[in-house]
C-alpha positions in Angstrom: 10.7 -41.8 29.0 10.2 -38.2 28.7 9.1 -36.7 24.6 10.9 -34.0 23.0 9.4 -30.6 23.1 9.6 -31.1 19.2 7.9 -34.2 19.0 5.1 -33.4 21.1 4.4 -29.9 19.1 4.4 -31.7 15.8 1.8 -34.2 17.1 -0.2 -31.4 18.3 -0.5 -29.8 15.0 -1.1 -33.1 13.7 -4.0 -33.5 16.1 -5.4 -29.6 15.2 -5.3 -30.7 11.5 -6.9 -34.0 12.0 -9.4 -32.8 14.9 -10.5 -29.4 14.4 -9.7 -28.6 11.1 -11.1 -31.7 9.7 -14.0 -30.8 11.6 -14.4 -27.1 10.3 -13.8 -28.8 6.4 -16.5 -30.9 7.1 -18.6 -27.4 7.6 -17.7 -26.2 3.9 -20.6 -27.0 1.5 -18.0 -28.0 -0.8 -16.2 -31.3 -1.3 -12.7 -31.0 0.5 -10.9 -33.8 1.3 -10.3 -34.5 5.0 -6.6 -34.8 6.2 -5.0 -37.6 7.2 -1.5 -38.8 7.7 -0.8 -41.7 6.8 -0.5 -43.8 3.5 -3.1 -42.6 1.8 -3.2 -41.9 -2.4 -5.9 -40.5 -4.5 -8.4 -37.8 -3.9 -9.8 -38.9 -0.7 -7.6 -37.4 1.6 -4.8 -34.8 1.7 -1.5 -35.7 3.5 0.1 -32.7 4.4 4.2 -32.9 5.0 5.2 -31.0 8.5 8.9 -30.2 9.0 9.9 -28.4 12.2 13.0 -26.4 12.4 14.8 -24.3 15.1 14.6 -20.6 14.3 16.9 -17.5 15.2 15.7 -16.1 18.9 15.2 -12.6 19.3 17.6 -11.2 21.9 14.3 -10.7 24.7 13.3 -14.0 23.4 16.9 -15.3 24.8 16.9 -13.3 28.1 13.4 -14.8 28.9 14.5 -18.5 27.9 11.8 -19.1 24.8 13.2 -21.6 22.2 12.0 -20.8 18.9 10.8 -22.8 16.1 10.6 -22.9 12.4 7.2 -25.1 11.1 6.1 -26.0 8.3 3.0 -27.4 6.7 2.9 -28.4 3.2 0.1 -29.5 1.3 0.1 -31.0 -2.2 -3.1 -31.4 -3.9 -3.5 -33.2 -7.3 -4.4 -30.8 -10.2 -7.9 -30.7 -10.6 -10.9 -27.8 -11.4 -11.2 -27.4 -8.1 -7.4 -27.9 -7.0 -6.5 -24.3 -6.4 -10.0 -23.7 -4.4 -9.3 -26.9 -2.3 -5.7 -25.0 -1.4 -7.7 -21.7 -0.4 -10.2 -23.8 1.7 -6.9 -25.2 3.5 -5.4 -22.4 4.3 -8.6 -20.4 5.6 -9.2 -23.6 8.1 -5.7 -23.9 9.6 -5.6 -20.2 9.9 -8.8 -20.3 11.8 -7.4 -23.4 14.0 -4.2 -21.8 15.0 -5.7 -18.3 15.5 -8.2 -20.3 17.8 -5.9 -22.5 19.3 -1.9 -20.5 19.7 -0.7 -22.5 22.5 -1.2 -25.9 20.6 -3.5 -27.5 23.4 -0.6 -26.3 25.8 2.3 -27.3 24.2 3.4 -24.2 23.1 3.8 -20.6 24.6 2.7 -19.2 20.9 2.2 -20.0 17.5 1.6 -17.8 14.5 1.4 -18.3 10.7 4.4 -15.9 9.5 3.7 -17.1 6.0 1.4 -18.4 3.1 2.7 -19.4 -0.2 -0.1 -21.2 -3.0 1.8 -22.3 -5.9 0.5 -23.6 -8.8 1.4 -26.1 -11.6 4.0 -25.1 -13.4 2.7 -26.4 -16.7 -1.2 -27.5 -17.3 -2.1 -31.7 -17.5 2.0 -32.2 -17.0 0.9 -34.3 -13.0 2.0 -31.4 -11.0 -0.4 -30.4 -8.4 -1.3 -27.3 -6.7 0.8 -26.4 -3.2 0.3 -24.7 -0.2 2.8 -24.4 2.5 2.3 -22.5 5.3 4.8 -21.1 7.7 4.4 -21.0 11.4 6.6 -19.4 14.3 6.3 -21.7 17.4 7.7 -20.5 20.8 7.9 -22.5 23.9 9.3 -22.1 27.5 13.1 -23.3 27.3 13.9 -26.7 29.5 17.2 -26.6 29.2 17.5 -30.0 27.3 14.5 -32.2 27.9 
């Protein structure tokens, strides 16, 4: 049984978050939590949410057959001191991972962060945490339907 092009570039940025990024938070001289997915609740890992979404192709982007995705990756971090420096630590690591690795490990022609949004708790000590989501342009050779 053949996997969907959209499966298999969601489990590739899984694996980039859980392999290398893990690996460059582990670098930081401060304490980050890993990320997993997963049940996991409490401070001792982050689960981020990824949704993936088909995107509007530019017209050279249709001539050439590329399929174009939406992704994105959404962190929520419990509100803490150090909340809002855990969501800058994120983002800095998974910009580093895709800037190192844009095909995905081969999944993908491209992939680029379009956006970064940190949002904060709305209201302090109400148990809403910080956010990040991050916004990512995926491209891929067409297959006409695999």
């Amino acid at each position: 049984m053949k996997d969907f092009i959209e499966t298999r570039i969601i489990s590739a940025v899984r694996g980039l978050l859980t392999g290398y990024t893990n690996e460059k938070l582990n670098d930081i001289r401060l304490p980050v939590p890993p990320i997993e997915f997963g049940d996991f609740c409490g401070n001792y890992a982050v689960v981020p949410v990824i949704t993936l979404s088909s995107c509007e192709r530019t017209e050279k982007e249709r001539i050439i057959c590329l399929d174009a995705y939406s992704m994105t990756v959404t962190f929520t971090l419990p509100e803490t001191p150090e909340g809002e420096l855990n969501c800058y630590a994120y983002s800095g690591v998974v910009s580093k991972a895709i800037y190192d690795n844009p095909t995905l490990g081969g999944i993908a022609d491209r992939a680029v962060i379009t956006a970064k949004k940190y949002l904060s708790p709305k209201k302090p000590n109400c148990g809403e945490g910080w956010q990040l989501v991050i916004t990512l342009r995926v491209t891929v050779e067409a297959t006409g339907g695999e």
